[in-house]
C-alpha positions as CSV (number, residue, x, y, z in Angstrom):
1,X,8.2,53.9,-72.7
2,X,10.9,52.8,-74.5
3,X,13.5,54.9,-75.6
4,X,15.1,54.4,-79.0
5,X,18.9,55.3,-79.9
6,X,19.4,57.2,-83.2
7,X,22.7,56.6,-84.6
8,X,24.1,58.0,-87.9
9,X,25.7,56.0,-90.6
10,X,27.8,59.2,-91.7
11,X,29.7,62.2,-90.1
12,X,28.3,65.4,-89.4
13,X,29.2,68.0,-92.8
14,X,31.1,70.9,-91.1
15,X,27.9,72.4,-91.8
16,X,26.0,70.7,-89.3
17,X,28.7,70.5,-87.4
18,X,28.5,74.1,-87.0
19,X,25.0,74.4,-86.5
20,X,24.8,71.6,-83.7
21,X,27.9,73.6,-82.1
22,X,25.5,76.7,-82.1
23,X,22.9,75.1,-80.2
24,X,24.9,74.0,-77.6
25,X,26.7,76.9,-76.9
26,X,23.3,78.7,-76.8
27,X,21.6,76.0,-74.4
28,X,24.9,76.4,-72.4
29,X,24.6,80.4,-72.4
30,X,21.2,80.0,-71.4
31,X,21.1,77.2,-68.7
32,X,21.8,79.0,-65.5
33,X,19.4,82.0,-66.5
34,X,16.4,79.1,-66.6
35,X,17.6,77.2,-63.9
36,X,17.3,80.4,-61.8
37,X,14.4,81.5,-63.4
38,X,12.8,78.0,-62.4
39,X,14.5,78.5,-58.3
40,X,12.7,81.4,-58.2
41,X,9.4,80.3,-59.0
42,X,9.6,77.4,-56.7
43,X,10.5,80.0,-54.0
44,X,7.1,81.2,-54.6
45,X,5.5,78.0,-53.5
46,X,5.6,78.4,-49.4
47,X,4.9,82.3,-50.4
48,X,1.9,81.5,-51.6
49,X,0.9,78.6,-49.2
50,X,1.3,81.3,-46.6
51,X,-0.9,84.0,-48.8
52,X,-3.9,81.4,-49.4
53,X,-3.8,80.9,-45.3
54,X,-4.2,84.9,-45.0
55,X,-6.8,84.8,-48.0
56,X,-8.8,82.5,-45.9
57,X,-10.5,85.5,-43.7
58,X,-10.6,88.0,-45.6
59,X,-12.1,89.9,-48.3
60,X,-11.0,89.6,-51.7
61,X,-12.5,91.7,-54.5
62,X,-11.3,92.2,-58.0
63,X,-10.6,95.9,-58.0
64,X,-12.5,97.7,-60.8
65,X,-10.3,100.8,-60.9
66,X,-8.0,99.2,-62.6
67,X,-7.5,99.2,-66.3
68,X,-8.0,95.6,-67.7
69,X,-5.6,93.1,-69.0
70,X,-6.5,89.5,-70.6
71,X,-4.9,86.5,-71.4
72,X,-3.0,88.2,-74.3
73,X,-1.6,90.9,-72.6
74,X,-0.9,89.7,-69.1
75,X,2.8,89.4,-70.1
76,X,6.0,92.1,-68.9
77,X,4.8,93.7,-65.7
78,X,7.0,96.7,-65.1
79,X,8.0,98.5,-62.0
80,X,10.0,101.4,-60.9
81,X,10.2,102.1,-57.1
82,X,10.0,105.7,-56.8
83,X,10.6,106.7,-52.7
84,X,7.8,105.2,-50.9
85,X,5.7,104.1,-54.1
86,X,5.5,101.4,-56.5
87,X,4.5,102.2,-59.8
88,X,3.4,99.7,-62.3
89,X,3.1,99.5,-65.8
90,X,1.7,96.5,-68.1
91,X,0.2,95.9,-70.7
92,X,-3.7,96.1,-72.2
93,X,-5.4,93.5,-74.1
94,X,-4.0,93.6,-77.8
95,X,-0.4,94.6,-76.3
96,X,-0.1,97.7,-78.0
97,X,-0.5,99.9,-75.6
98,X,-0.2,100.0,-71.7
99,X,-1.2,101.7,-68.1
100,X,0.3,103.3,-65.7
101,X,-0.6,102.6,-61.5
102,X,0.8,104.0,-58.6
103,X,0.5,102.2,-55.0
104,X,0.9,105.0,-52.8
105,X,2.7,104.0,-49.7
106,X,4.0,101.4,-50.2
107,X,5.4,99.2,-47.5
108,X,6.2,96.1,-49.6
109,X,5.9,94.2,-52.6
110,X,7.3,90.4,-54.0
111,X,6.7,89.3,-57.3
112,X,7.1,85.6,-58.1
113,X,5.1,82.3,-58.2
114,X,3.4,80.9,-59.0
115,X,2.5,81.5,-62.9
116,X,-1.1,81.0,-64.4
117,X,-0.7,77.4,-64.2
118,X,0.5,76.9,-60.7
119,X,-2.2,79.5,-60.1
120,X,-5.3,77.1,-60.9
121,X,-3.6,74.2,-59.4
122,X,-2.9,75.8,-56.2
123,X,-6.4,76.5,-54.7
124,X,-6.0,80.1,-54.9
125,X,-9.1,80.4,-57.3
126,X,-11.2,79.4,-54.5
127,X,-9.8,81.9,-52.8
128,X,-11.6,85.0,-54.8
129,X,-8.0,85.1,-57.0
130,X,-9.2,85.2,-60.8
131,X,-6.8,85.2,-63.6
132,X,-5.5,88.4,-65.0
133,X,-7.2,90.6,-62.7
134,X,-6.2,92.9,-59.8
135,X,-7.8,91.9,-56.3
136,X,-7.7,93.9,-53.4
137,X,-7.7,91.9,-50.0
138,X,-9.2,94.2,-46.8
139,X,-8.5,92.1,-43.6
140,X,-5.7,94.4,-43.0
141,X,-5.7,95.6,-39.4
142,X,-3.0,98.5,-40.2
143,X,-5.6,99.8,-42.7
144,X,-3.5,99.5,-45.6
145,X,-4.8,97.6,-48.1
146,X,-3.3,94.5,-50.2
147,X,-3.5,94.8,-53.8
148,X,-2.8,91.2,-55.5
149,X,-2.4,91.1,-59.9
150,X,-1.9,88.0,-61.6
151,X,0.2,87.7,-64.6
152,X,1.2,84.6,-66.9
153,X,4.6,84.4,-65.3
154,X,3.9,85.7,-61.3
155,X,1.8,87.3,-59.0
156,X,2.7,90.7,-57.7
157,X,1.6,91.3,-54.2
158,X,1.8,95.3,-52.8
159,X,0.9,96.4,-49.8
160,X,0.3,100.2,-49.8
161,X,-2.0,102.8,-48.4
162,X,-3.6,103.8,-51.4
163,X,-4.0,103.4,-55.8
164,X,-4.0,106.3,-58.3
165,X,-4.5,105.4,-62.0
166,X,-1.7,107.4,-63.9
167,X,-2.7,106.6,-67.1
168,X,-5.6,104.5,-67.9
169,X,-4.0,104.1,-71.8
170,X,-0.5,105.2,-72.9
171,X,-1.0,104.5,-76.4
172,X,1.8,102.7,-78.4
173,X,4.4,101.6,-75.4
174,X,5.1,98.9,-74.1
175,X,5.2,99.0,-70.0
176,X,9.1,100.1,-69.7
177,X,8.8,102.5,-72.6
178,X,5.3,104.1,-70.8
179,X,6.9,104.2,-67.6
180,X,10.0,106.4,-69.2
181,X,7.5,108.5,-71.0
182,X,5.0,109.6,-67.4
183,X,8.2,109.6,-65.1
184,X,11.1,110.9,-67.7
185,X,14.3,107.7,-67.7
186,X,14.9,106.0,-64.5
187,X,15.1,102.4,-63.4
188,X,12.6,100.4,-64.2
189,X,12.9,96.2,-63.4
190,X,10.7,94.1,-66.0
191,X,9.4,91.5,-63.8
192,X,9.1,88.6,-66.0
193,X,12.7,88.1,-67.7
């Protein structure tokens, strides 16, 4: 590959100065946001590593309770921890509207990497894991059960005792916005900004 030097035979117009100025200030603003963004997923790495080892064992099943998502709407994942539970709001296929889930018990949860791509490169597909599906994983000698989604941007991983379908549809909002309108305003974390 050879890499060619583009040199102008003019100075910028204030005009493009300007503009140019913009874009770097932006790409400046936005650096460390991406750079942690990109940390975090690579933390992800040895998480998963460690989950496919557990997944060997055990029973993995996509969970049919659950209201479906697709490649189109596997985007914003939204929680709010409320005491003990995690609830979780995304969206359905078309993006227009979401649901609503509760995991009931909750003793943890961890969202991060790897996205869809580091998904099928990372053997996890051999594992039961399908794309944009929630999987529940029964090898759990505590008798809690391990619910496992997978999103474009992360996998969310909850371990909890049970899973009640709020809402099945909460037409025209988005996963924060349906979350405020079930549980009335509260803190909810969007998991993939």
């Amino acid at each position: 590959m050879t890499i060619k030097r583009i040199t102008r035979d003019r100075r910028l117009t204030p005009e493009e100065k300007a503009k140019y100025d913009t874009v770097r200030q932006q790409v400046a603003e936005e650096l460390p946001a991406l750079a942690t963004r990109h940390h975090q997923r690579m933390a992800g790495v040895p998480r998963l590593e460690e989950l496919l080892k557990q997944l060997k064992g055990a029973q993995v099943e996509i969970d049919p309770r659950f209201p479906p998502m697709d490649a189109s709407s596997a985007v914003f994942p939204t929680v709010r921890v409320v005491g003990a539970d995690i609830v979780l709001a995304y969206h359905l296929p078309g993006c227009e509207d979401s649901a609503v889930v509760r995991f009931q018990g909750a003793s943890s949860w961890c969202y991060g990497g790897p996205n869809d791509e580091g998904l099928a490169r990372s053997g996890a597909l051999t594992h039961g894991i399908c794309f944009y599906e929630f999987h529940a994983v029964t090898d759990q000698p505590t008798g809690a059960t391990r619910w496992l989604a997978t999103f474009h941007d992360g996998l969310i991983e909850v371990v909890a005792q049970n899973v009640e379908i709020i809402a099945a549809l909460v037409p025209g909002c988005r996963p924060w916005e349906a979350l405020d309108k079930l549980l009335g305003q509260g803190r909810n974390e969007v998991l993939d900004e």
